[in-house]
C-alpha positions as CSV (number, residue, x, y, z in Angstrom):
1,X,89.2,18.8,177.1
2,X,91.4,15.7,177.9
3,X,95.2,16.3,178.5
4,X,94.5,20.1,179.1
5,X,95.9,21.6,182.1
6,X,92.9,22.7,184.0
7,X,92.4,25.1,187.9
8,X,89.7,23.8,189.8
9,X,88.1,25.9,192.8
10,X,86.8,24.2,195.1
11,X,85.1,24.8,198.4
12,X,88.4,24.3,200.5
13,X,91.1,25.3,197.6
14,X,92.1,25.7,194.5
15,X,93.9,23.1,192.7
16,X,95.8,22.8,188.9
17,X,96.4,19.7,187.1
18,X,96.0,17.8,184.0
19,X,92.3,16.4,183.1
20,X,92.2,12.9,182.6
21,X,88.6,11.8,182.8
22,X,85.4,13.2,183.5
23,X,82.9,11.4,185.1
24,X,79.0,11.3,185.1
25,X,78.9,12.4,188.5
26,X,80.6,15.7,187.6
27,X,83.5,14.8,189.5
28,X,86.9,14.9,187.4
29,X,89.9,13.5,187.8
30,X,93.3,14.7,187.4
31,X,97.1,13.8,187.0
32,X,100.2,16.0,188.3
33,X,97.9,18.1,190.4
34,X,99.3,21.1,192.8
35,X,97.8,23.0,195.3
36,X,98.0,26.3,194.3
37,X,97.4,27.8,197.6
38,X,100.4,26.2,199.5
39,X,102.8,25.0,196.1
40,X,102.4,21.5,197.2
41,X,102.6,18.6,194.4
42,X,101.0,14.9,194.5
43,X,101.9,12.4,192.3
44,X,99.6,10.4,190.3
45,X,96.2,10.6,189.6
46,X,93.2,12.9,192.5
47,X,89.8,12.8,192.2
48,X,87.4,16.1,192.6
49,X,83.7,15.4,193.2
50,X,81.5,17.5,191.8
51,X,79.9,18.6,194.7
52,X,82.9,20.1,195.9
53,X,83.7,22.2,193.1
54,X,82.9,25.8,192.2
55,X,84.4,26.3,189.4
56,X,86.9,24.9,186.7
57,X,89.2,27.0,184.1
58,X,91.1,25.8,181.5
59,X,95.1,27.5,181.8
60,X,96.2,26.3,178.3
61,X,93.4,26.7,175.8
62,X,95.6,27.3,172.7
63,X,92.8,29.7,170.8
64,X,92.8,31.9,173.8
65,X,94.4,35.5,173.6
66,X,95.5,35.9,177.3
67,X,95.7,32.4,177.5
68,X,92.8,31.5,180.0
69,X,89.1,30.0,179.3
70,X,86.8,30.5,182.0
71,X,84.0,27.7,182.2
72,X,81.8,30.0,184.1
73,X,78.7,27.7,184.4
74,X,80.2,24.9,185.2
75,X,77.4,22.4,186.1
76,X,76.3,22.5,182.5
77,X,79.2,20.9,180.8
78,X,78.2,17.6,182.3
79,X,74.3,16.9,180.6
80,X,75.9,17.3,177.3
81,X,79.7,17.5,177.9
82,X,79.7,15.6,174.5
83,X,77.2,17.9,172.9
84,X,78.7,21.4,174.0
85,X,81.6,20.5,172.8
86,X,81.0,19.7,169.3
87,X,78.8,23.1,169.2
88,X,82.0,25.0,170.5
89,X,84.5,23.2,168.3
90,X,82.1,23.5,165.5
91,X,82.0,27.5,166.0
92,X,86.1,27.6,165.9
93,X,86.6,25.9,163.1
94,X,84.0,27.9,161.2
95,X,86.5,30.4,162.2
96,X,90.3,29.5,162.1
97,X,89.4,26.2,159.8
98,X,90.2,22.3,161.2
99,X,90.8,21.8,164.9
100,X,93.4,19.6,165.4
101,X,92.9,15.7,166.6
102,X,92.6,13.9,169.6
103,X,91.2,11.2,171.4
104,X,87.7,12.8,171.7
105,X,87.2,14.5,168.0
106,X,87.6,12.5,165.0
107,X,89.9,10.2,165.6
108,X,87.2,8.7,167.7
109,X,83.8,10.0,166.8
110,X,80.9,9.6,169.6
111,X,78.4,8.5,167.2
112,X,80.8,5.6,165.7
113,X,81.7,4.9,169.7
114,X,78.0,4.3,170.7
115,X,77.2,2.4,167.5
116,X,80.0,0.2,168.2
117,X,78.8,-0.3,172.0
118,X,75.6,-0.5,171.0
119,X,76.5,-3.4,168.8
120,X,78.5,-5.7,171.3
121,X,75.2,-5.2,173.9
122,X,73.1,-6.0,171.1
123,X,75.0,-9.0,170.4
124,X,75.3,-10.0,173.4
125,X,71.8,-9.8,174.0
126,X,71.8,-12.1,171.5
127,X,72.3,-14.8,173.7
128,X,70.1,-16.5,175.9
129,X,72.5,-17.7,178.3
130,X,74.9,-14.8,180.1
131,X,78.2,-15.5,180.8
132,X,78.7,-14.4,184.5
133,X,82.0,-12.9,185.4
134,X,83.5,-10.9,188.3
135,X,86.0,-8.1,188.1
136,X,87.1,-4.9,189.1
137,X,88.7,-1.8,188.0
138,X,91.3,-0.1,189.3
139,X,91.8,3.4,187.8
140,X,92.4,5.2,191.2
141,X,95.7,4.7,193.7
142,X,92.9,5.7,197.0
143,X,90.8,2.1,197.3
144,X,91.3,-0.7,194.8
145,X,95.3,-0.4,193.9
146,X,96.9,-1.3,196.8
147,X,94.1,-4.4,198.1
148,X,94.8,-5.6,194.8
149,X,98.6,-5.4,194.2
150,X,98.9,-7.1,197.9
151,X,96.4,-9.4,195.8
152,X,98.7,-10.1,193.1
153,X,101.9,-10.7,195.0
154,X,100.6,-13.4,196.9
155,X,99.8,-15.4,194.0
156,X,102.2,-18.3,192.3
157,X,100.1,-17.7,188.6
158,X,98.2,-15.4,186.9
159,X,97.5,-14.6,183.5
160,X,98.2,-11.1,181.8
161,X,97.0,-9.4,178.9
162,X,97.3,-5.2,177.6
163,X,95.2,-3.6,175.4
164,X,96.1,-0.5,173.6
165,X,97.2,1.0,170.1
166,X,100.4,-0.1,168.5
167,X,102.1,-1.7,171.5
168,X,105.8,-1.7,170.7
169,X,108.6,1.2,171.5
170,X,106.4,4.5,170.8
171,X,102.7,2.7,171.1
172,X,100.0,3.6,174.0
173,X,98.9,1.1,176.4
174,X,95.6,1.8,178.0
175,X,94.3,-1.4,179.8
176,X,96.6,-4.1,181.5
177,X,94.4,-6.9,182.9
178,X,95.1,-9.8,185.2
179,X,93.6,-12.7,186.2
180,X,94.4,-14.9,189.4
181,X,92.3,-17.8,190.7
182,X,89.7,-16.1,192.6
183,X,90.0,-12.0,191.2
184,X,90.7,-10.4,187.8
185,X,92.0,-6.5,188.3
186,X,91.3,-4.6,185.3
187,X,93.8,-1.8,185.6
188,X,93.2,1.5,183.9
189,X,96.8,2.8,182.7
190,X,95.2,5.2,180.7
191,X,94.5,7.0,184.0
192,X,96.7,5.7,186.2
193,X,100.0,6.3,184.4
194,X,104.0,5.5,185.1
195,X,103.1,5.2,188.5
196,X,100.8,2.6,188.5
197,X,104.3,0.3,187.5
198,X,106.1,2.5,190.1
199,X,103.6,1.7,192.9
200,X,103.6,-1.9,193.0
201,X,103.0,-3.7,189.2
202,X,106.8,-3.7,188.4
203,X,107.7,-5.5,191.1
204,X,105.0,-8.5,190.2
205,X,105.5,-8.3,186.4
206,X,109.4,-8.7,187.1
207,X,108.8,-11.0,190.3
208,X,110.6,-14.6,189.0
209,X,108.3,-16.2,191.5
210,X,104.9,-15.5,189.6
211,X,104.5,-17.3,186.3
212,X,102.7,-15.7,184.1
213,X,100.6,-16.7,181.3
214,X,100.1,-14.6,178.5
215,X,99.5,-14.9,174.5
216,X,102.0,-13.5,172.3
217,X,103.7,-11.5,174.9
218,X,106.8,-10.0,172.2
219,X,104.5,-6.4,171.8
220,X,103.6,-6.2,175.1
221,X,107.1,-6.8,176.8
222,X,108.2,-4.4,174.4
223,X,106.1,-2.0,175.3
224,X,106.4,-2.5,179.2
225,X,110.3,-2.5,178.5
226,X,111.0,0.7,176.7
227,X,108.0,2.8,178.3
228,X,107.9,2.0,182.0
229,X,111.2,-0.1,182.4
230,X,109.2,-3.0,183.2
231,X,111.5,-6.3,182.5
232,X,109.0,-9.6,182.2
233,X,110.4,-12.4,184.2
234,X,109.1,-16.3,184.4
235,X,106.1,-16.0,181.4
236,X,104.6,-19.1,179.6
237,X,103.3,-17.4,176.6
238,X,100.2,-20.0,175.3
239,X,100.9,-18.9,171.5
240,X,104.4,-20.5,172.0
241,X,102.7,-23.3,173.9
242,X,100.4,-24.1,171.2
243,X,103.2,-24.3,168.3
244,X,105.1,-26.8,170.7
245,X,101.9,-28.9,171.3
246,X,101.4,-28.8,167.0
247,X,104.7,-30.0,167.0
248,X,104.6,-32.8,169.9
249,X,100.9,-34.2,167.8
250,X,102.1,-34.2,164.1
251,X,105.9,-36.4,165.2
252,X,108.0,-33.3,165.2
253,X,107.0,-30.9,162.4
254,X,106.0,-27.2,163.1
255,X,102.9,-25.4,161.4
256,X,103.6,-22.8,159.1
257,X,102.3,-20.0,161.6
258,X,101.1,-19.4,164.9
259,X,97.4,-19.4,166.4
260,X,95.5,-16.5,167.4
261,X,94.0,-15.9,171.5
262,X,90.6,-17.0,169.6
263,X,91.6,-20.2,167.9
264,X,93.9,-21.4,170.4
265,X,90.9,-20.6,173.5
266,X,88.6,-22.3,170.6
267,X,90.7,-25.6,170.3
268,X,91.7,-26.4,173.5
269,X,89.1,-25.1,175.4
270,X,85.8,-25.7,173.2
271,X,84.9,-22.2,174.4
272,X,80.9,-21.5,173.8
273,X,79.4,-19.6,171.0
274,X,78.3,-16.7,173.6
275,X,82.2,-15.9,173.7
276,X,82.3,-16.2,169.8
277,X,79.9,-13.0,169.5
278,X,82.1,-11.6,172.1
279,X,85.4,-11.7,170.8
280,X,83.9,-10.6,167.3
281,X,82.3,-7.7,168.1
282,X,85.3,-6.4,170.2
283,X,87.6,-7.1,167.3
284,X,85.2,-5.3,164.8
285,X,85.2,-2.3,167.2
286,X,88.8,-2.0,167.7
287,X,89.2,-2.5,163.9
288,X,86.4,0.7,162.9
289,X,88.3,2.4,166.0
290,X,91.6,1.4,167.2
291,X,91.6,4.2,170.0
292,X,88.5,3.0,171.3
293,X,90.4,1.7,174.1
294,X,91.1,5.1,175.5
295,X,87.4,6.0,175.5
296,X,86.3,7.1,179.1
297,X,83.7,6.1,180.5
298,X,84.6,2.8,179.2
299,X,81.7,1.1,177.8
300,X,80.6,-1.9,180.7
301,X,80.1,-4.4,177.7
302,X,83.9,-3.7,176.7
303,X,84.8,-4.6,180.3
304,X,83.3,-7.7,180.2
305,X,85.2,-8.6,177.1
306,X,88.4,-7.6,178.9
307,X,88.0,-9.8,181.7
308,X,86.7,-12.9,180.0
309,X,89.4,-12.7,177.9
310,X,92.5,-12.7,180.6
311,X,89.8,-15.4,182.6
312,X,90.4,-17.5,179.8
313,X,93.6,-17.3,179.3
314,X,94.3,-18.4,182.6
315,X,92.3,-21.6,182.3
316,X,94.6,-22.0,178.6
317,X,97.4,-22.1,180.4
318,X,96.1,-25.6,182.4
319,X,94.8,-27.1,179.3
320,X,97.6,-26.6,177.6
321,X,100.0,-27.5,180.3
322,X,98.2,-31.1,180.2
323,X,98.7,-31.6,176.7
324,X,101.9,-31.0,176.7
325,X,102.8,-33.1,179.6
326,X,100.6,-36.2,178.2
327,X,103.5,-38.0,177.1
328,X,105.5,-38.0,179.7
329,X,102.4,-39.0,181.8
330,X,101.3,-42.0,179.7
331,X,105.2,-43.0,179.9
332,X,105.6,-42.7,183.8
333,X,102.5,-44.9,183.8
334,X,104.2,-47.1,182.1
335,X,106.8,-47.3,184.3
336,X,104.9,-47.7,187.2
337,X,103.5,-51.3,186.0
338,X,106.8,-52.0,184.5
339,X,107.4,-54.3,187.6
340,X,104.4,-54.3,189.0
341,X,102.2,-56.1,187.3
342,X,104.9,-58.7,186.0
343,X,105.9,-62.0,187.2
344,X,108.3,-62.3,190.3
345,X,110.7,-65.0,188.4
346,X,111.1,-61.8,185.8
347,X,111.9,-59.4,188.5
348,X,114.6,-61.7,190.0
349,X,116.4,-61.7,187.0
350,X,116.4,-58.6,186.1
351,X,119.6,-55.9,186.5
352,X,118.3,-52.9,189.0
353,X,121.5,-51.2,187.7
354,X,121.2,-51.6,184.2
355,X,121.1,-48.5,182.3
356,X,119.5,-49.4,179.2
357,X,116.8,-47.7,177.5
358,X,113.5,-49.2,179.2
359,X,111.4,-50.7,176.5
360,X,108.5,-47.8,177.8
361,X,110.9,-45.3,176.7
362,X,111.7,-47.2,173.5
363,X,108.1,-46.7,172.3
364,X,108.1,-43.0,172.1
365,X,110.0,-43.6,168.6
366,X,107.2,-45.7,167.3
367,X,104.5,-43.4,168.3
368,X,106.1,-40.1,167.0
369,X,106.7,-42.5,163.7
370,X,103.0,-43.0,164.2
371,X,101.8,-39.2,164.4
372,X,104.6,-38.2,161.8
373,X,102.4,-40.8,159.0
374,X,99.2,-39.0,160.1
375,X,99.9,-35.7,159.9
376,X,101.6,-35.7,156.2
377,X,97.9,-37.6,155.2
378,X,96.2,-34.6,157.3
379,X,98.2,-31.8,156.5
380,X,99.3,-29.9,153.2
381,X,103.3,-29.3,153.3
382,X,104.4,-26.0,151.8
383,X,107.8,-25.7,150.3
384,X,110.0,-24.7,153.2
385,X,108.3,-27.9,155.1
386,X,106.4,-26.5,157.5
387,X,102.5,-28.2,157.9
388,X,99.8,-25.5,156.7
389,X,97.6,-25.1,159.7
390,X,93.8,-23.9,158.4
391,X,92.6,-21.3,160.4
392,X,90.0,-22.5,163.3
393,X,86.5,-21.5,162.4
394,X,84.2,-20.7,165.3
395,X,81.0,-22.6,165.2
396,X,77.9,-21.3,166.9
């Protein structure tokens, strides 16, 4: 029933537009909706409660000979929306063959859905100690949009990550979450659409004010780009970050490829196991069904997932910002007891002007000489020179 332009009656009007979820509460939402009764249009996404409504139609059911469905009863589609469905479907195909696919048949079967949510709870059941995290969703324009775009542009960093299917040119982006300080926003794009960019997320995503930390951020800037005209400004992406620190440890050589979100929170972060059972269960998920992500309701466990994993990332972005800065911190230490702590017959003879390299500078050679040794004893070189990395294993 998703994507299918649908007339609800309701106790004040009658109203057309496309469904986009369906809640438990028997309310539904909807996207391009009109009021059929004065021709009026509203842009993005309007909620119906059930209570309101008396009825519901569907104007573009394709098996229809006068083009019209009538849902007649329509309290009942809500116990077992699920469950009706399959029994309906199941009579059609007996009778014109296949039905074709979408996001609620078999490219995403209920069963394999609730086996997969029922294994991340399960695992994280697992676990004796819960990790506690905050967040909200945004998948309306009426409450939680605007409080938390106001949010967002106040900020000097946050951390930004998408979820979807094939993010590039032509793929689908369902979730965009971002982390600040004190608030993580898990916005629903799936439901909100073009104009959740429109109404305020353009103008921080391309704000060259608000650094941004994200993790491999080529598919998702692609995808932002071509499909909503979204140009990223001001991002430190922590995959790049990581390859530079590699390079800074082992003297000046680069690995021979790039970490993952999971190995890079793993080694600079020492994440706990909890997040280990996490990350794996909501990688075996997307794996068994890559549109999982569209699934509405969105399983709560999923959620969690979503926003430890932009929380993280934000706390990456510090740990890695120190390593890479450790250098030049030890050095200006240096520096700062150059004088200091000598003897005042040495400072009198010594040239202020003088531009010479300082002898504190002068060691950075000896240590990358240093870290160069280590890392060809440490490391296996392949043949184009690049150090082979081994993949970070996650320890319980």
């Amino acid at each position: 029933l998703l994507e299918r332009t649908v007339k609800v009656t309701l106790k004040c009007g009658v109203f057309q537009g496309v469904l986009q979820h369906v809640n438990p509460d028997r309310s539904l939402l909807l996207r391009t909706v009109k009021n059929l009764e004065t021709g009026r249009s509203t842009p993005g996404v309007k909620m119906f409660f059930g209570r309101e409504i008396v009825n519901v139609e569907l104007l573009d059911e394709p098996d229809s000979g006068n083009g019209t469905a009538m849902i007649s009863e329509y309290v009942e589609i809500f116990p077992s929306f699920h469950g009706r469905r399959r029994a309906v479907e199941g009579n059609k195909q007996a009778e014109t063959g296949p039905a074709d696919c979408d996001p609620w048949s078999s490219c995403i079967s209920l069963e394999s859905q609730l086996r997969a949510s029922n294994s991340l709870k399960y695992s994280l059941s697992e676990k004796k100690e819960e990790e506690n995290v905050e967040y909200t969703v945004v998948n309306c324009f009426q409450q939680e949009f605007g409080p938390a775009v106001l949010h967002l542009k106040q900020q000097c960093v946050v951390s930004i990550a998408g979820e979807g299917v094939n993010l590039c040119h032509h793929g689908k982006l369902s979730w965009l979450e971002i982390a600040t300080k004190s608030r993580i926003f898990l916005f629903d794009i799936f439901l909100l659409g073009p104009q959740a960019f429109k109404n305020g997320l353009q103008m921080v995503l391309e704000d060259k004010n608000i650094l941004k930390v994200m993790h491999d951020c080529r598919w998702i800037s692609d995808c932002l780009f071509h499909q909503y005209g979204v140009l990223l400004f001001n991002v430190f992406d922590t995959q790049v970050a990581d390859a530079l620190q590699f390079s800074m440890a082992t003297g000046g050589f680069l690995p021979h490829r790039v970490c993952t979100l999971q190995e890079c929170l793993m080694q600079h972060l020492k994440i706990p196991s909890k997040w280990d059972a996490i990350m794996k269960c909501r990688q075996q998920m997307a794996s068994e069904n890559p549109d999982i992500w569209f699934l509405r309701p969105f399983p709560a466990s999923l959620l969690k997932a979503l926003a430890l994993e932009v929380m993280y990332l934000l706390l990456l972005h510090s740990s890695l910002m120190d390593s890479l800065m450790s250098d030049l911190t030890a050095v200006v230490h240096d520096y700062l007891n150059a004088y200091r702590t000598g003897s005042g017959d040495r400072l009198g003879s010594a040239k202020p002007t003088c531009m010479e390299l300082p002898e504190e500078l002068r060691q950075l050679a000896d240590i990358q000489k240093l870290r160069r040794e280590k890392a060809i004893k440490d490391y296996r070189m392949n043949e184009d020179g690049l150090l082979i990395r081994p993949i970070v294993e996650l320890k319980e």
